[in-house]
C-alpha positions as CSV (number, residue, x, y, z in Angstrom):
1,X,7.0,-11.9,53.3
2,X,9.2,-8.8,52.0
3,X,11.3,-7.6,54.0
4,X,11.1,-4.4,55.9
5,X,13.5,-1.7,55.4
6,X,14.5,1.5,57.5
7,X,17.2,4.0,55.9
8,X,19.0,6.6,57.4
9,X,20.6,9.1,54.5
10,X,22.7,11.7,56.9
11,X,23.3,13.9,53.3
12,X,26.3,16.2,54.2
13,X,25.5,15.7,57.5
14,X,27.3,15.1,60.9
15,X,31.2,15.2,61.3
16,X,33.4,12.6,63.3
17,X,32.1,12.9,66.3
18,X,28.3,13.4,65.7
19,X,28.9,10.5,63.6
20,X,30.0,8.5,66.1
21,X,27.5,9.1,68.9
22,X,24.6,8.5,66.9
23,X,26.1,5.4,65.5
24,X,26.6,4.5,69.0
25,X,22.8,5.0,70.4
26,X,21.8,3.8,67.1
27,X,23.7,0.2,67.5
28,X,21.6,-0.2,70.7
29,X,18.6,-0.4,69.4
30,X,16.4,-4.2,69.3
31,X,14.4,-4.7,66.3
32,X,12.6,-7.6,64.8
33,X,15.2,-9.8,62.8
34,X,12.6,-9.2,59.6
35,X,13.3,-5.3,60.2
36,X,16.7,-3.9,58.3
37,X,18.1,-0.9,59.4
38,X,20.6,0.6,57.1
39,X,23.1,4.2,58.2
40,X,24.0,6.4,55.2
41,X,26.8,8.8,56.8
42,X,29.3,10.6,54.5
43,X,32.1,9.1,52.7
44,X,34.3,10.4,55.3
45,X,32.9,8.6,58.0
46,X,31.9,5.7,56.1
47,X,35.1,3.4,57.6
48,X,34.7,4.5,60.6
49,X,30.9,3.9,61.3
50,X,31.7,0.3,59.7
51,X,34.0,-0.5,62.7
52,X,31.3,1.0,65.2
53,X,28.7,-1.5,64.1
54,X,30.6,-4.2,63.5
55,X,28.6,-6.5,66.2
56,X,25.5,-4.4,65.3
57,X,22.8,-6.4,62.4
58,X,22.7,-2.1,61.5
59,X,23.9,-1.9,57.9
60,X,26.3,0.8,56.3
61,X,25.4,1.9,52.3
62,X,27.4,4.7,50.6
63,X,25.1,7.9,49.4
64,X,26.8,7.4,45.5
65,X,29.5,6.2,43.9
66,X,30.9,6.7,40.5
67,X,30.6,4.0,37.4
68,X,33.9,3.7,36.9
69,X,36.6,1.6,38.5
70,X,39.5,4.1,38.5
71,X,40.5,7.2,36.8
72,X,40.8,10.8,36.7
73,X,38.0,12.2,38.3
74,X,38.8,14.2,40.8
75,X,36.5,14.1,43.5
76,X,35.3,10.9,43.1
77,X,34.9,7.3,45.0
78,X,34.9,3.6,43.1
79,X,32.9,1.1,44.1
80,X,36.4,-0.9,45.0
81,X,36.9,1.8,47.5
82,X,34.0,1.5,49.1
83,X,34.0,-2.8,49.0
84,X,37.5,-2.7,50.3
85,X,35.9,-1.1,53.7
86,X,33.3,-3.2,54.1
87,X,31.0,-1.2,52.3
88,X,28.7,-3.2,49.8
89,X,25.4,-1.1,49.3
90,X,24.9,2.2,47.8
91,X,22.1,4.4,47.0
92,X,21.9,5.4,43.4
93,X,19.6,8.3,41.6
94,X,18.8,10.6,44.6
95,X,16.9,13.6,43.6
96,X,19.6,15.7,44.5
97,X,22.1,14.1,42.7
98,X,19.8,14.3,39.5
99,X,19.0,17.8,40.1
100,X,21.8,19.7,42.0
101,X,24.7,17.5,40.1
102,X,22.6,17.2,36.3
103,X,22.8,13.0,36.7
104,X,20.9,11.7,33.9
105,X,19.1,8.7,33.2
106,X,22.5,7.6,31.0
107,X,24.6,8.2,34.7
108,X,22.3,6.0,36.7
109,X,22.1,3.5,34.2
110,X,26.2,3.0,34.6
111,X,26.7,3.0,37.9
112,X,23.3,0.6,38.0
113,X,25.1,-1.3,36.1
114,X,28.3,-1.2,37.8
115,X,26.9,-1.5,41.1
116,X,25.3,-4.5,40.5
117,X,27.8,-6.5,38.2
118,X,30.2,-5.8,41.0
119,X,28.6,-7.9,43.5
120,X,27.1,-4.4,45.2
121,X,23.2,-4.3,46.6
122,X,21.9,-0.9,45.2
123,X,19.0,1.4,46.7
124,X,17.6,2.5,43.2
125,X,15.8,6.4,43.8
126,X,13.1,7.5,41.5
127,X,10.3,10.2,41.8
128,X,8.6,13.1,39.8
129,X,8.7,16.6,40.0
130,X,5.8,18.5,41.2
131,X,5.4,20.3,37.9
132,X,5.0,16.7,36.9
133,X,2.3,15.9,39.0
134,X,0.2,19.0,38.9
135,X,0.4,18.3,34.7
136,X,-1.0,14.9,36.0
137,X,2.3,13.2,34.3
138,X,3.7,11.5,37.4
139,X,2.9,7.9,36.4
140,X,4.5,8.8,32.9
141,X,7.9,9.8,34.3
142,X,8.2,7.0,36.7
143,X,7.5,4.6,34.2
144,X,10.2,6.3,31.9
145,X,12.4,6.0,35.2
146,X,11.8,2.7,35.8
147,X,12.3,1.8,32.2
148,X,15.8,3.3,32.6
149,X,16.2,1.0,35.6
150,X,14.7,-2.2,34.5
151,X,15.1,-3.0,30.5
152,X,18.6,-4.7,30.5
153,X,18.5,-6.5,33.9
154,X,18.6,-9.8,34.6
155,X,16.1,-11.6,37.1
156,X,18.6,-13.1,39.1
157,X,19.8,-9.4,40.1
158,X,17.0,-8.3,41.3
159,X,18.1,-9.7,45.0
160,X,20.9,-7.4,44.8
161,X,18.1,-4.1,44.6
162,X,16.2,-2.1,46.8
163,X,13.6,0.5,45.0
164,X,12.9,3.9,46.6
165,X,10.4,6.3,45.5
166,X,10.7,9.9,46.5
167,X,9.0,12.5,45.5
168,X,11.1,15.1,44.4
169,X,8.4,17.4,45.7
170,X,8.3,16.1,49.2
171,X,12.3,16.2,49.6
172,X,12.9,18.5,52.7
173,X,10.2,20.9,52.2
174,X,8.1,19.0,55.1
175,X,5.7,18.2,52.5
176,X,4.8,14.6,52.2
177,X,2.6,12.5,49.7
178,X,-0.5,11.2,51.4
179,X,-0.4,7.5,52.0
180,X,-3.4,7.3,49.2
181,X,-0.6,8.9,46.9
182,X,2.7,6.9,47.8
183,X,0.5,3.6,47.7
184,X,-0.5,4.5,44.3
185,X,2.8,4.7,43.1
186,X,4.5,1.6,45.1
187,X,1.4,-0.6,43.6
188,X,2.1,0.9,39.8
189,X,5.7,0.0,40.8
190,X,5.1,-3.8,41.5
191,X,2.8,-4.0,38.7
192,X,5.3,-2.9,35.9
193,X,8.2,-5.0,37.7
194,X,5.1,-7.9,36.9
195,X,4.5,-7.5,33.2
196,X,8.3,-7.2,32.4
197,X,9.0,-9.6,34.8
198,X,6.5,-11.5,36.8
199,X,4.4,-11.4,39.4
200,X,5.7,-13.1,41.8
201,X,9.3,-11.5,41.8
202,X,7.2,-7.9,41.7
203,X,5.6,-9.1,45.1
204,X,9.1,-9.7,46.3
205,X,10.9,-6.6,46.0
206,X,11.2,-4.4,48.7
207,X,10.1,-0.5,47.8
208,X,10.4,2.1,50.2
209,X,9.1,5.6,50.2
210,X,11.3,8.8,51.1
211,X,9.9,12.4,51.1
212,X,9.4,14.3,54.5
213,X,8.7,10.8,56.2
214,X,8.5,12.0,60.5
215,X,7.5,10.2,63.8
216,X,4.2,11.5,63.0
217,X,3.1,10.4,59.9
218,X,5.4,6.9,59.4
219,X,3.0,4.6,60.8
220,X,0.3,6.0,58.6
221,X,2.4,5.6,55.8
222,X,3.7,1.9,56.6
223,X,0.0,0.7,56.7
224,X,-0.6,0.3,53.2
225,X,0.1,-2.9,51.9
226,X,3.2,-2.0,49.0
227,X,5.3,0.3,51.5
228,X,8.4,-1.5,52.8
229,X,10.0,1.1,54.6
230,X,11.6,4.7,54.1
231,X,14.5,6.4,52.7
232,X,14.7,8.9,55.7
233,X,16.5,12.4,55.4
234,X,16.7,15.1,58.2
235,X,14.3,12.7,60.6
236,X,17.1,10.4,60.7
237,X,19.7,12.9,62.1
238,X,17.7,12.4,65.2
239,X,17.9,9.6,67.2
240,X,14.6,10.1,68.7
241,X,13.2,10.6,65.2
242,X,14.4,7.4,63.6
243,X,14.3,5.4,66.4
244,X,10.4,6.2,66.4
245,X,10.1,5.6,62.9
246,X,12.0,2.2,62.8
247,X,9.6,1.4,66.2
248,X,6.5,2.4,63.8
249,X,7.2,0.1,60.9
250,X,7.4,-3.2,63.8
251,X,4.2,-2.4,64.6
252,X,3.0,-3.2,60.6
């Protein structure tokens, strides 16, 4: 059975103290053992929420990192920064940082590839445009995605990654892909991972689906048989909101 994964990414959200008091509510919560529930908060909060759920199974992943392991780049955080706080996921090819901060496939390759030769577990983002769609070329950029993502890795990494597919569409504009639609994807997902791997490591790999996912419309979405879980934005601000959602996905 894959694994089912909940994951809260706070953006440039919340300071110290909000931080903190959702952490707080958030390390409460009882879940099936099964059920992983990962925290994204920003880099400024990142040590802090690490101490707060220390006795919690609640995971916290960094929203980026850079591919290299020091330099001058202003602005920037290593991947030994964030391992020498107890920080050993990271999400990797958000929309936003492809489209607000111009990361190309080349970027995301690297720190892929850094990531994962440096003993980190990576939440891998991919997801078309909705110019893409509406041209009916949505399964023709996330195979070139995906391509990006899987022609140089090795089997045995594929423990260390997580894949989440958002449409880029369906990012904050409270517009969601049907179940029909994110289904379609996660199944043409598993069945590439098959032919370049094989099927039974396909079948394995959790893939989670981000884009407007609410309270409302989670449990819907969980139902179909390839959806593992969510990459949540703005619903996971709320601890009402995510709490719901991680209680929808124990009812799958």
């Amino acid at each position: 059975m894959r694994q089912k994964v909940i994951i809260g990414n706070w953006k440039m959200n919340n300071d110290k103290k909000e931080t903190e008091d959702l952490l707080l509510k958030l390390s409460k919560i009882n879940c099936k053992k099964e059920i992983k529930v990962k925290v994204s908060p920003s880099y400024v909060n990142l040590e802090s929420a690490v101490k707060i759920l220390e006795n919690s199974p609640i995971e916290v992943v960094a929203q980026n990192m850079h591919y290299e392991e020091q330099g001058a780049y202003t602005g920037e955080i290593s991947y030994k920064m964030l391992k020498c706080i107890n920080v050993n996921s990271v999400i990797i090819g958000h929309s936003e940082r492809r489209m607000i901060f111009s990361e190309n496939d080349d970027i995301i390759k690297r720190k892929i590839n850094t990531a994962l030769n440096n003993e980190m577990d990576v939440i891998i983002c991919f997801g078309e445009s909705l110019e893409d769609r509406n041209k009916k070329k949505h399964i023709e950029i996330i195979s070139k995605q995906l391509d990006v993502i899987i022609s140089d890795l090795k089997i045995n990494q594929w423990k260390q990654i997580i894949l989440a597919y958002e449409p880029i569409w369906a990012i904050g504009t409270g517009v969601n892909a049907t179940p029909k639609q994110a289904q379609e994807i996660h199944k043409h997902v598993r069945a590439e991972i098959a032919i370049a791997f094989n099927k039974s490591l396909a079948d394995s790999v959790p893939i989670l689906y981000g884009g407007s996912l609410k309270p409302n419309n989670s449990e819907e979405i969980f139902s179909k048989p390839d959806i593992d879980g969510g990459l949540i934005g703005g619903a996971s601000l709320s601890f009402e909101d995510f709490n719901s959602i991680i209680k929808s996905i124990d009812k799958k």
